[in-house]
C-alpha positions in Angstrom: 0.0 0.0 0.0 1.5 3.4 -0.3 2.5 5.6 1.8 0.0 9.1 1.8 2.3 12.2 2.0 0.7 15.6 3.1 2.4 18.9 3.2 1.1 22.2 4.0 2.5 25.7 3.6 1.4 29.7 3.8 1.0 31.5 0.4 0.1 35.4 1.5 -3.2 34.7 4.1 -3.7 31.1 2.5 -2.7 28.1 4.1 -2.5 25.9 0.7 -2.1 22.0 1.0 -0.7 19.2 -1.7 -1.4 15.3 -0.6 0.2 12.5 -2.9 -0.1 8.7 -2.5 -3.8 7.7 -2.4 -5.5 9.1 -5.7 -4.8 8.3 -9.6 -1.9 6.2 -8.5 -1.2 5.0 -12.3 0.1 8.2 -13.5 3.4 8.9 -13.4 3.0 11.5 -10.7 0.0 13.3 -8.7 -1.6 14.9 -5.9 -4.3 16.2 -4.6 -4.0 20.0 -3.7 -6.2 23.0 -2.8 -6.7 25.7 -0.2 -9.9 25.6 2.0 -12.7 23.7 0.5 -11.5 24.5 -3.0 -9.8 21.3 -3.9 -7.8 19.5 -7.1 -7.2 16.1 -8.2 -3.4 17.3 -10.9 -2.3 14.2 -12.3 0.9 14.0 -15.2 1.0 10.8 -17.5 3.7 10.5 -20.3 4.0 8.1 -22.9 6.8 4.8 -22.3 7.9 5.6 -26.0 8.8 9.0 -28.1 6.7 9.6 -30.6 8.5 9.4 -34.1 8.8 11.8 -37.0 7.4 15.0 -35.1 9.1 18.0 -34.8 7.3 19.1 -31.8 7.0 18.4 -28.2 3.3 16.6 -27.6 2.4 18.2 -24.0 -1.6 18.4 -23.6 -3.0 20.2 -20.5 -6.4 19.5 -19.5 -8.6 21.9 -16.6 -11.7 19.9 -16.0 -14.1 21.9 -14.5 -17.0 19.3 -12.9 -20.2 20.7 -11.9 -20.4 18.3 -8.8 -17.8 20.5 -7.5 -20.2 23.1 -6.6 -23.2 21.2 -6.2 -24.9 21.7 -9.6 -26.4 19.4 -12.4 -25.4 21.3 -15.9 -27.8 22.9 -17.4 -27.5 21.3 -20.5 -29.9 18.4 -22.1 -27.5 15.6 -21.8 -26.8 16.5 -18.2 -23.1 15.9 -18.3 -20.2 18.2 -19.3 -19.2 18.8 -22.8 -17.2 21.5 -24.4 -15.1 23.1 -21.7 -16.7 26.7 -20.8 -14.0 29.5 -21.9 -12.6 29.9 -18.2 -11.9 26.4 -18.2 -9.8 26.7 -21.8 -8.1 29.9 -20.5 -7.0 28.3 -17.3 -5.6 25.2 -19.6 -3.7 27.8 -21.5 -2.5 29.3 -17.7 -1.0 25.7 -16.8 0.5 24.9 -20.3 2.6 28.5 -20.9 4.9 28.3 -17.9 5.6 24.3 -18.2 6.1 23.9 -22.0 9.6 25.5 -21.8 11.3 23.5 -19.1 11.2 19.9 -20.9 14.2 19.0 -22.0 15.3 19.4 -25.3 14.5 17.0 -27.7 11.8 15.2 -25.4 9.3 13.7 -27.3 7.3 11.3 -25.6 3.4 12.5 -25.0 2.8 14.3 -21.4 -0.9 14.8 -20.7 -1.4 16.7 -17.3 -4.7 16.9 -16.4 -6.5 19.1 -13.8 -9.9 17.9 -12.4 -11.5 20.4 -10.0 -13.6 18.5 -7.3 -14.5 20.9 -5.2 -14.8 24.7 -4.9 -16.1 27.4 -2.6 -16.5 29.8 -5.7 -14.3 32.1 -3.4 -11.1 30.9 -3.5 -9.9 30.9 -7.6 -8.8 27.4 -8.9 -7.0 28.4 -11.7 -3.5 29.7 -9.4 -4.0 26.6 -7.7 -4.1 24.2 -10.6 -1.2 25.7 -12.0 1.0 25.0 -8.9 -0.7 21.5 -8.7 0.6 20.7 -12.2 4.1 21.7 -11.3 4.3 19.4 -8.0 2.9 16.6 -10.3 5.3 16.7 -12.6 8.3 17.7 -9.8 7.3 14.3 -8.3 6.6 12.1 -11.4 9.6 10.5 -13.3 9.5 12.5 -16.2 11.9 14.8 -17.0 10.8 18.1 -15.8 13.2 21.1 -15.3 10.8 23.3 -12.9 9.1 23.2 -10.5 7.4 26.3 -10.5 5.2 28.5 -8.7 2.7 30.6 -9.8 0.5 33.5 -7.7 -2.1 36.3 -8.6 -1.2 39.7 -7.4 -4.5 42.6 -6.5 -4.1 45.8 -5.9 -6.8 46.9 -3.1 -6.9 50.2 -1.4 -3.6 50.9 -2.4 -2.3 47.7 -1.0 -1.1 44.4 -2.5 -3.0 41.3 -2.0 -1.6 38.0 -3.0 -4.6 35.3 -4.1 -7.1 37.7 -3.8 -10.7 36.1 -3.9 -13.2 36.4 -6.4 -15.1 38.7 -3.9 -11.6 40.6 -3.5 -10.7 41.1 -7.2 -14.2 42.9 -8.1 -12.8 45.8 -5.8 -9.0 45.5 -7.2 -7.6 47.2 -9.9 -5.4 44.7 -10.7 -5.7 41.0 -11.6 -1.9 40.0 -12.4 -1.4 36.2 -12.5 2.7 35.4 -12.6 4.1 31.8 -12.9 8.0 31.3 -13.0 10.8 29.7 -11.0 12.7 30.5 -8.0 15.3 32.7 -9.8 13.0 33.4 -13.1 9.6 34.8 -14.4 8.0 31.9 -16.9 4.7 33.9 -17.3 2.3 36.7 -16.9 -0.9 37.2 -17.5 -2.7 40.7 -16.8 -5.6 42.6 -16.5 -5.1 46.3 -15.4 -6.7 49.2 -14.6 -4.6 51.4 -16.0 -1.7 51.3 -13.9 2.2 52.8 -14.5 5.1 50.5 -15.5 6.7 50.7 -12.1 4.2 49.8 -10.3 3.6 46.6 -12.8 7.2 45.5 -11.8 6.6 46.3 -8.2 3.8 43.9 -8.4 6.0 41.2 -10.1 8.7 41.6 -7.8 6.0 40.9 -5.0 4.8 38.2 -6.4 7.8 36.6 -7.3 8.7 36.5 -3.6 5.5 34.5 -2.8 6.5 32.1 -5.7 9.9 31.5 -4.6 7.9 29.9 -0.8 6.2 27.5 -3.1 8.7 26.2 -5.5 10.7 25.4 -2.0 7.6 23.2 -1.0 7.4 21.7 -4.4 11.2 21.0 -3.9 10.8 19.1 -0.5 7.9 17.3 -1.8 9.4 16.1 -4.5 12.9 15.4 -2.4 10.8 13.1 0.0 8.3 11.6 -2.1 9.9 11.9 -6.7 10.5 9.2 -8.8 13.7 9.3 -10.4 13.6 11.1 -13.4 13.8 9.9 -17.2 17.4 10.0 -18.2 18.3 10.2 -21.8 19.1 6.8 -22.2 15.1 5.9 -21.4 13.1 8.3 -23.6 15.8 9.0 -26.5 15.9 13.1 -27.2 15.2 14.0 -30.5 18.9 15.7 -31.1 20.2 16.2 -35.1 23.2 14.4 -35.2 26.3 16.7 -35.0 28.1 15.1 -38.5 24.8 16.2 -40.2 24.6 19.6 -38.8 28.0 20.3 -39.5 27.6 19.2 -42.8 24.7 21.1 -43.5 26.4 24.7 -41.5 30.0 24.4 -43.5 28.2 24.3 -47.3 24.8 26.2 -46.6 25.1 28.4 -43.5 26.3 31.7 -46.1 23.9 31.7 -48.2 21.0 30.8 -45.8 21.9 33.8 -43.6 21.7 35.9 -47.3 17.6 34.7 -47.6 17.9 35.6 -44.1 18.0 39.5 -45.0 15.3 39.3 -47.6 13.2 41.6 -46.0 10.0 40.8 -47.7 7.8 37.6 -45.9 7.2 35.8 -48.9 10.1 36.3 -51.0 11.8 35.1 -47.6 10.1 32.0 -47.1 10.0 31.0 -50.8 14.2 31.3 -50.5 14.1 29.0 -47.9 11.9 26.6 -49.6 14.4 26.9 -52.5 17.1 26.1 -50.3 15.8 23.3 -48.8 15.4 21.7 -51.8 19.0 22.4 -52.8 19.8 21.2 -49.6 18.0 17.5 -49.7 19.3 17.3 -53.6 23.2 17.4 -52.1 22.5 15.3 -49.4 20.9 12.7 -51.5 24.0 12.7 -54.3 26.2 11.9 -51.6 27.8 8.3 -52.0 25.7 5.4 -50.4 28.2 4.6 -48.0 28.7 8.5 -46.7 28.0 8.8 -42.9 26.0 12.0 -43.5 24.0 10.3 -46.2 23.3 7.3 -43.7 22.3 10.2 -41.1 20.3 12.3 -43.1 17.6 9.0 -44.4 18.0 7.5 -40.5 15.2 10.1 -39.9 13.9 13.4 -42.5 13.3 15.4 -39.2 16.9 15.8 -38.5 17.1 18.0 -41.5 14.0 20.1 -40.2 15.7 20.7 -36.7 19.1 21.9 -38.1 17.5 24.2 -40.4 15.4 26.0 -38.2 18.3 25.7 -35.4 20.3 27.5 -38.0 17.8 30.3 -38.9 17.5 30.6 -34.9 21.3 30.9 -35.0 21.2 33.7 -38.0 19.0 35.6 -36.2 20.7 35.8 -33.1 23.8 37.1 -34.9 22.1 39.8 -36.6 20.0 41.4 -33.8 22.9 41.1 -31.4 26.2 41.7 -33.4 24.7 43.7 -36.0 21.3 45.3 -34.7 19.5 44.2 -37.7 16.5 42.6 -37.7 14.9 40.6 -40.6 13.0 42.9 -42.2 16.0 45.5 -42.2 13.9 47.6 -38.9 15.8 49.0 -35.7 15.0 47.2 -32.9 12.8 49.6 -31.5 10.9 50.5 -35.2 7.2 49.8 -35.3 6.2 48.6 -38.9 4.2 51.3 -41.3 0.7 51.5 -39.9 -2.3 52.8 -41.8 -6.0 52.5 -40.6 -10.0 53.3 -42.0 -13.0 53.4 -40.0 -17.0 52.9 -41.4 -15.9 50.6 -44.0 -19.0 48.1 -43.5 -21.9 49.6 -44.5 -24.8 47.8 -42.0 -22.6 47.0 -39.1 -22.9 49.1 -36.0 -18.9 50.0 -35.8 -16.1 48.9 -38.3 -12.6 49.7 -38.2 -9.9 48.1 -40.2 -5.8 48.3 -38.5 -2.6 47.5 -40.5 0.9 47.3 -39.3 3.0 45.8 -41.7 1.7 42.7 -43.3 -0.4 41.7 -40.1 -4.0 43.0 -40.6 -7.6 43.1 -38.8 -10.8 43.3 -39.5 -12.9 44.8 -36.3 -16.8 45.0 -36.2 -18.9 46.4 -33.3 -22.1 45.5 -32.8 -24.8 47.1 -30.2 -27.5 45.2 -28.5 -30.0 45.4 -25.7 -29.0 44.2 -21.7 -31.0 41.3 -23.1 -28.0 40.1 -25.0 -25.6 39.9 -23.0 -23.9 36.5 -22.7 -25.2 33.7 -20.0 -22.4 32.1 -18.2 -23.3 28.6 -16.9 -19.9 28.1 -15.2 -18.1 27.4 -12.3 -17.2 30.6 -11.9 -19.7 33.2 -9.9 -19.7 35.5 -13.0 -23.1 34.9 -14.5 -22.5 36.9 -17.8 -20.7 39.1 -20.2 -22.4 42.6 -21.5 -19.0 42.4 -23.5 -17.9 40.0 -25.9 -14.8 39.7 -27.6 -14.3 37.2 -30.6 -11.1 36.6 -32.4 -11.4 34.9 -35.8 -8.0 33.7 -37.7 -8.8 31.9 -40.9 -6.2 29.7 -42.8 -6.1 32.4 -45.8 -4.8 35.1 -43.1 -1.5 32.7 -43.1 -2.0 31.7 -47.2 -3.0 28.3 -46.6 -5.6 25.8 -47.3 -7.2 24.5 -44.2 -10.9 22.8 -43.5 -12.8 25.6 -41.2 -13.4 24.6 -37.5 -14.8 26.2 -34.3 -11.9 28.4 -32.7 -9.4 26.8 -30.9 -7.5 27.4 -27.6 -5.5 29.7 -29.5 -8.5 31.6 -31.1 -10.1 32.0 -27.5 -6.8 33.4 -25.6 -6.1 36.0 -28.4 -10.1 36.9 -27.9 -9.6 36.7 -24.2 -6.4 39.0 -24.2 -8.3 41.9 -26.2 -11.1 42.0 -24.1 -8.9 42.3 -21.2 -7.1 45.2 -23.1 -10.7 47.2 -23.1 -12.8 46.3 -20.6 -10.7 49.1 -18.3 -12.1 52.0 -20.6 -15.7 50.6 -21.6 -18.8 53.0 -20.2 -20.4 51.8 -17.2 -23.6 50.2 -18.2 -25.7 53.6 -16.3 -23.7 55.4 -18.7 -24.0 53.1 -22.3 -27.0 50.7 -21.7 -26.0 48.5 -24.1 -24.5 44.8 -24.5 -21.4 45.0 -26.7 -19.9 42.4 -29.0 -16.5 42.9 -31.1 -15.8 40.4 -33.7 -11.9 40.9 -35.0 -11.5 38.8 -38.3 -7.2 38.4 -38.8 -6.8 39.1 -43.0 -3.1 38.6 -42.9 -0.7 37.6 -40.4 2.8 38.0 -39.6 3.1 38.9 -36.2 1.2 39.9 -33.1 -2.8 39.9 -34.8 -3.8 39.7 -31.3 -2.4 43.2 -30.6 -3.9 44.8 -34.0 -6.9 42.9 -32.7 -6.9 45.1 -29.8 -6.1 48.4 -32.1 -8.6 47.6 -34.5 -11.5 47.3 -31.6 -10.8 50.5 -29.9 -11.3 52.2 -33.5 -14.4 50.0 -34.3 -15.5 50.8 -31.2 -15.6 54.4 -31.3 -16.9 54.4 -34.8 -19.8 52.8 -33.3 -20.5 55.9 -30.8 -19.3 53.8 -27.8 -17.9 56.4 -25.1 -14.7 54.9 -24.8 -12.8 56.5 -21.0 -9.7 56.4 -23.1 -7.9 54.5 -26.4 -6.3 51.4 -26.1 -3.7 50.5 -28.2 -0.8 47.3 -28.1 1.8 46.2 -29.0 3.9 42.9 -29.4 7.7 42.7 -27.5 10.0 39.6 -28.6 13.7 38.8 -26.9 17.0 37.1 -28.1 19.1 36.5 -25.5 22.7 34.3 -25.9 24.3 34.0 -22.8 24.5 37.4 -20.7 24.1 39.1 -24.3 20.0 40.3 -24.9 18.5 42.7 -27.2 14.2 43.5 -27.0 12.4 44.4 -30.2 9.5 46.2 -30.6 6.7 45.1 -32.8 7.7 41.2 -33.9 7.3 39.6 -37.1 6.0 36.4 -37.2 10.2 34.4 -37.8 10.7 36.8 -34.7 8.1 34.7 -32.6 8.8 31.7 -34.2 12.8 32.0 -33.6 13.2 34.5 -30.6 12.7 33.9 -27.1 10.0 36.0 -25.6 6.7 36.6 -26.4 5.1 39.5 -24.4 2.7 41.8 -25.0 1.2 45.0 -23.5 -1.9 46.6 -24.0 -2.8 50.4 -22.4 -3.3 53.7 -22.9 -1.4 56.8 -23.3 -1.0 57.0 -19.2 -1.4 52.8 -18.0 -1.4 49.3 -18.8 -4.3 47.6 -19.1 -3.4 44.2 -20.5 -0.2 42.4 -20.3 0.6 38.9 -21.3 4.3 37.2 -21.4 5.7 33.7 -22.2 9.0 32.2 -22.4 10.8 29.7 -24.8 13.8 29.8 -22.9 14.1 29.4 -18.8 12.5 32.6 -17.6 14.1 36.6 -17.4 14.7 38.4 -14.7 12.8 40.9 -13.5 15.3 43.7 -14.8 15.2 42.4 -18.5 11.5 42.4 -18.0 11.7 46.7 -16.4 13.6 47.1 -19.7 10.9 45.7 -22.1 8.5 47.2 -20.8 10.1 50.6 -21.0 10.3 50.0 -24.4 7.1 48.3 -25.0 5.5 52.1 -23.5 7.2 53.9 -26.2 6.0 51.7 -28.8 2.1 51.9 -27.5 2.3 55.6 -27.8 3.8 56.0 -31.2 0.6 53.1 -32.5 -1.5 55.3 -30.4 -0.8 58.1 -31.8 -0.9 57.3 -35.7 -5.0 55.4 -34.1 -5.6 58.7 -33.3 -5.0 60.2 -37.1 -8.0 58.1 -38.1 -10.6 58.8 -35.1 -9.9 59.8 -31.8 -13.2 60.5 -30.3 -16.7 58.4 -30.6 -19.0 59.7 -33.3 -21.4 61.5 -31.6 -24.8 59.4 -33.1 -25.1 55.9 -33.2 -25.5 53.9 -36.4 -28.8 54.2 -38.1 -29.1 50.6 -38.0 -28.3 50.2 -33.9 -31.3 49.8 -31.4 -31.6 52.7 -28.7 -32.2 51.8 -25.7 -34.7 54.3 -23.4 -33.8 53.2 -19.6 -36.3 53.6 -16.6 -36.5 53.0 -13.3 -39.4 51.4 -11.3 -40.5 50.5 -8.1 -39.1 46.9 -7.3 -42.1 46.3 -6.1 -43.7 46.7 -9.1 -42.1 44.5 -11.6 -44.5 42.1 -11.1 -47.4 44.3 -12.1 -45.2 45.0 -15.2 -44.7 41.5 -16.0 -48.3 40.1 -15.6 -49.5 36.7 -15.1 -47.7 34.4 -17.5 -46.3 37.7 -19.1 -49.6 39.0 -20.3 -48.3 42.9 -19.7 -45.3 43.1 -21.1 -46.2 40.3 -24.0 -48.9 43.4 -25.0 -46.9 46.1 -25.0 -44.0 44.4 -26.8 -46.8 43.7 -29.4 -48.5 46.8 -29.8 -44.7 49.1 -30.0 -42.8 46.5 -31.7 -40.3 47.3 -28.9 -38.3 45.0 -26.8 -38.3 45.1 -23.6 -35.4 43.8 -20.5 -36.1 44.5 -17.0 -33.5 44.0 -14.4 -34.0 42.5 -10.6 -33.1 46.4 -9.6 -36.1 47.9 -11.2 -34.1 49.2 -14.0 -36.3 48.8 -17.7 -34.8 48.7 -21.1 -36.9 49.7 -23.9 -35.2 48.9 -27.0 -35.7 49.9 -30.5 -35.0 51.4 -33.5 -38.0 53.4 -33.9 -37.7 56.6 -31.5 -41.8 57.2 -31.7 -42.6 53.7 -30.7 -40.0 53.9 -27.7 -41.6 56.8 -26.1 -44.9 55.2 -26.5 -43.6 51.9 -24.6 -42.4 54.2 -22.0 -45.4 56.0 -21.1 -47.1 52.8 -21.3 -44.7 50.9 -19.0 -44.8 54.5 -16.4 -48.4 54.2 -16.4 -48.3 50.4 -15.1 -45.4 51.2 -13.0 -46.6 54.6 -11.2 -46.8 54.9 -7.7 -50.2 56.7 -6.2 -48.7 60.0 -4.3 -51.1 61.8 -2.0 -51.6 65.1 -3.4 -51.7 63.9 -7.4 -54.7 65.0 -9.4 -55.9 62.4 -12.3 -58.4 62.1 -14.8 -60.0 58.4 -13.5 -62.2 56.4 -14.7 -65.4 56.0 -13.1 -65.4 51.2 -12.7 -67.5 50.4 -9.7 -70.6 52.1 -8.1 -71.4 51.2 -4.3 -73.9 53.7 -2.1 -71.2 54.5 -0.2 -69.1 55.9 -2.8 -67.8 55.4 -6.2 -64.3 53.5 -7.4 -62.0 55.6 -9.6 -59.4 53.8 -12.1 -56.5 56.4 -12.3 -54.6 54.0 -14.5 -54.5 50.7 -14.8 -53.9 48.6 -12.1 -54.4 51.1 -9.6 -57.8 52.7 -8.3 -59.0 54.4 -5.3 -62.8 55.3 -3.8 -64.4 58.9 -3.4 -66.7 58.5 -0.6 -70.3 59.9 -1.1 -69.5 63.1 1.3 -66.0 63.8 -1.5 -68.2 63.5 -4.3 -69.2 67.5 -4.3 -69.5 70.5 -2.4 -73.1 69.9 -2.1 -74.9 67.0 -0.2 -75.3 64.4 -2.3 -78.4 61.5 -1.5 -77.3 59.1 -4.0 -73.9 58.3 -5.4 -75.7 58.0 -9.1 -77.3 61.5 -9.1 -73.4 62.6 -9.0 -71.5 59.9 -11.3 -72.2 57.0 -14.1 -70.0 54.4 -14.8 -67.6 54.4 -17.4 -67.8 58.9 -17.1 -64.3 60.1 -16.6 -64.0 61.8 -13.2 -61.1 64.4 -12.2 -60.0 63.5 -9.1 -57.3 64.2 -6.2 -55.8 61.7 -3.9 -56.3 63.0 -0.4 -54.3 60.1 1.3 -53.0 56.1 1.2 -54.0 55.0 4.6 -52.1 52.3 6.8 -53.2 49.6 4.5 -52.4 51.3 1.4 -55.7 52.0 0.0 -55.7 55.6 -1.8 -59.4 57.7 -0.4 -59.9 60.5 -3.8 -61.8 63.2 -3.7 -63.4 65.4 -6.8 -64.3 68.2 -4.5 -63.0 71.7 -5.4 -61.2 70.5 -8.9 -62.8 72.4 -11.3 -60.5 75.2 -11.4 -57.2 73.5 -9.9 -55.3 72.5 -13.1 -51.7 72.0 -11.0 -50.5 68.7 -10.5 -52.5 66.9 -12.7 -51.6 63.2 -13.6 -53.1 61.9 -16.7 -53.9 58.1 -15.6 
């Protein structure tokens, strides 16, 4: 039987806790970790065998979020889970960026890590914790896993900083900053901001990083008491290019690859290299049958794949750091031409379309009612989104030929990261009653679309009259680094990505950050490489800024003719019922009769929306009259419903009435109640009181020359 090992340790106010040796004991490593009542099953599984002829490394990550967990069935028909909910693909994404780089080189056997979430108290945020569950998985598992890491999320609350704030905690902070790295390195970040300054972003690193450091020496302990030994080379084989081959392949092509390597055009570029690769298979192939190289190069066509784009990496790393060129023949802190249009789509609400370079986007606004705001059905305790950001990139925006599918992870972090970008300067809901959705179609690519995604919205957005606080513009910061030697460059190409080092990008405004997201290929940077990059990455938002604000720089000051208004009211809580009917019989009638619609809030607040200005104000008065409140004092033209001989029962509007007593009914005595009034006769009326129970006594005496104060019912 084996032994259960428990260890517990203090992260900020959290006493956090990782168990190993009683669940999912056929993995090669996991535990059970959690804080409170929020709890985690992390297992890591690799394959016994690398996988042959890939030139990848396989890693899946999983976050499973289970229903059970907080005591719901899901809502859907087959009552089970099914496609994970976009928090759940996000948090996947969280786990997989800081762990990717620290697998050895080479590895290629599949490594699944998968993170089930059993419990929660929908306080405490799973996502930090299933990152630091993966990494004590795989510190304790035998495969070969260079970490552990730690990772944290860093508020900022009342001017103070709070490590693993709560859900409750981060709807007061103006920060939501998630880090992941090692104890001497940052791995990741990932950022939502409230416009804060660049110092204080690195304060809030460097205070997280501290936090980190506690939990990568609990991971280390764990893993010293309880680890498998690890995976040596001799057991899952590295996927390493022979070094006869690569020599081979540097000494009679490395001069004229690093010439295509200063074609500055994308396409001229990458059709060199295809040349060259050809030229480069033809030689090895004419070698004599019993040449080593020959022998090397048919053992496996990968090899050849590897060297080359170790080469280009190689190339690159010369240039930018001996040279201070970069592949397209930019400085290193040159943004690429920029150009933009706005109102280029006739019937959409908001249009905007952003180039920088050859990377392009498409960016469509479009306005709807409270009603359409999106329905969350999820673990978290946000119930839904008034804005929506989606992020499209079709196979042509690359030139290829690919069968269309829904988005994938990718598709739904570059979404994610955009709407993070804005959601800091968006109106308040009192202020823009409307649901907003942003659709950013990528036409081209070649570097950073998520960033022009982010440019291209801010544009659409204000061509669709939204009252933007501020603009929001981004840009995309890459890092080659050999040794001690770095250099940061603004604005990366797509080979940049691909062959540098760092992927970071930060999203603000001309005075804060508002988005940031970072990941590493290499083994983290520190946190003054990072000070320097984002020093850079400031001047770089201003100058796209700036050319954003050539095009449009304020919202246009009327809506599209083709977006809904909205008319907002409030009324009495108390009287949403009365609105509503029985089985919706009101609010069906009025919807029918103004050809409005109609969304009503739990706060009393009612959204009339349509297109139509006249039929608005007619659903207005019609939904005041259901909705008014009887005020003592109030004069109305009533309808005369019910005779008794005590009095008659005025209708001031419908659903509210009140009785003039026989003696109110004139100045004179009056013997009978229908010598005075008929039914069905309109009656002018004043409301002399609502008495304890809340019954509203009228009377018509004196009226026939007050005309102040009147209320038409």
């Amino acid at each position: 039987m084996n032994k259960v090992k428990r260890s517990e340790f203090k992260v900020g106010t959290q006493t956090y806790f990782i168990e190993t040796g009683e669940m999912a004991l056929l993995a090669n490593g996991s535990v059970t970790i959690g804080v409170g009542d929020t709890m985690l099953l992390v297992a890591a599984t690799s394959s016994k065998e690398p996988r042959e002829g890939i030139d990848f490394f396989p890693l899946m990550v999983d976050y499973e979020e289970k229903m059970y967990s907080i005591g719901k069935i899901p809502a859907n028909y087959i009552k089970r889970e099914g496609r994970p909910p976009e928090s759940a693909i996000l948090t996947s994404r969280l786990i997989d960026r800081p762990i990717r780089p620290l697998f050895p080189e080479g590895y290629r056997n599949d490594v699944q890590v998968v993170a089930t979430l059993l419990s929660s108290d929908q306080s405490v945020q799973a996502d930090i914790i299933a990152i630091n569950g993966a990494s004590a998985a795989l510190a304790i598992s035998d495969i070969p896993f260079l970490g552990p890491i730690g990772a944290v999320r860093v508020g900022r609350i009342n001017n103070k900083w709070v490590v693993n704030p709560t859900y409750e905690q981060l709807d007061e902070s103006e920060l939501d900053l998630v880090i992941a790295g090692t104890d001497d390195a940052i791995m990741m970040v990932e950022a939502g901001v409230n416009m804060l300054n660049e110092e204080m972003m690195l304060t809030a690193l460097e205070y997280g990083h501290k936090e980190i450091k506690k939990i990568v020496k609990e991971i280390k302990k764990l893993a010293k008491e309880v680890g498998k030994p690890k995976q040596t080379e001799e057991n899952y084989k590295p996927f390493i290019a022979p070094k006869l081959l690569e020599e081979y392949v540097s000494e009679n092509f490395i001069s004229v690859y690093g010439e295509a390597m200063r074609i500055t055009d994308k396409e001229e570029r990458k059709a060199k290299f295809s040349e060259l690769k050809k030229t480069i298979k033809g030689a090895l192939e004419s070698l004599q049958d019993d040449n080593e190289v020959k022998a090397l190069y048919q053992s496996n066509g990968g090899y050849l794949n590897l060297i080359l784009d170790t080469m280009q990496k190689k190339l690159m790393k010369q240039m930018v750091l001996k040279e201070k060129v970069r592949i397209d023949g930019r400085g290193l802190e040159e943004v690429r031409l920029i150009s933009s249009k706005v109102g280029l789509i006739p019937r959409t609400h908001g249009s905007a379309l952003f180039t920088r370079g050859t990377t392009q986007a498409l960016s469509i606004t479009t306005l709807g009612s409270a009603g359409d705001a999106q329905s969350l059905d999820e673990i978290n305790p946000e119930t839904e989104k008034r804005y929506m950001h989606n992020y499209n990139f079709p196979p042509f925006s690359v030139g290829e030929v690919k069968p269309l599918r829904t988005p994938g992870r990718r598709e739904v972090g570059h979404g994610a990261l955009a709407r993070r970008a804005l959601l800091p300067v968006l109106p308040s809901e009192a202020e823009f009653p409307y649901s907003i959705r942003v659709v950013s179609e990528v036409l081209s690519s070649n570097g950073s679309t998520s960033m022009a995604s982010t440019c291209g919205s801010t544009l659409s957005l204000l061509d669709a009259g939204v009252p933007l606080k501020k603009m929001v513009g981004g840009v995309a910061m890459g890092l080659v680094k050999e040794g001690d030697e770095y250099a940061i460059l603004t604005d990366i190409l797509g080979d940049e990505d691909h062959l540098g080092d760092m992927d970071f990008k930060v999203a603000g405004t001309m005075t804060g950050i508002t988005a940031l997201q970072m990941d590493m290929k290499i083994r983290g940077i520190s946190i003054e490489i990072m000070r320097e990059a984002m020093e850079q990455a400031r001047k770089g938002r201003l100058f796209i800024l700036q050319k954003m604000m050539e095009t449009i720089s304020e919202p246009k000051p009327d809506l599209s003719p083709y977006a809904p208004r909205i008319l907002s009211l409030q009324v009495p809580v108390d009287k949403i019922g009365e609105l509503i009917g029985p089985g919706g019989k009101n609010i069906k009638k009025i919807v029918e009769e103004t050809g409005v619609k109609i969304d009503i809030d739990d706060d009393g607040t009612v959204f009339i929306v349509s297109s139509d200005r006249e039929a608005s104000n007619k659903a207005k008065a019609w939904v005041e009259r259901v909705t008014k409140v009887v005020k003592a004092g109030e004069i109305y033209d009533g309808k005369v419903v019910r005779i008794t001989n005590f009095g008659a029962f005025v209708e001031l509007y419908p659903g509210a009435e009140g009785l003039v007593h026989i003696s109110q009914l004139s100045e004179q005595r009056v013997r009978s109640v229908e010598d005075v009034v008929k039914i069905g006769q309109t009656l002018k009326v004043k409301v002399n009181e609502i008495d304890s129970q809340g019954r509203v006594n009228l009377t018509a005496k004196g009226l026939s020359e007050d005309k102040e104060n009147v209320a038409v019912g």
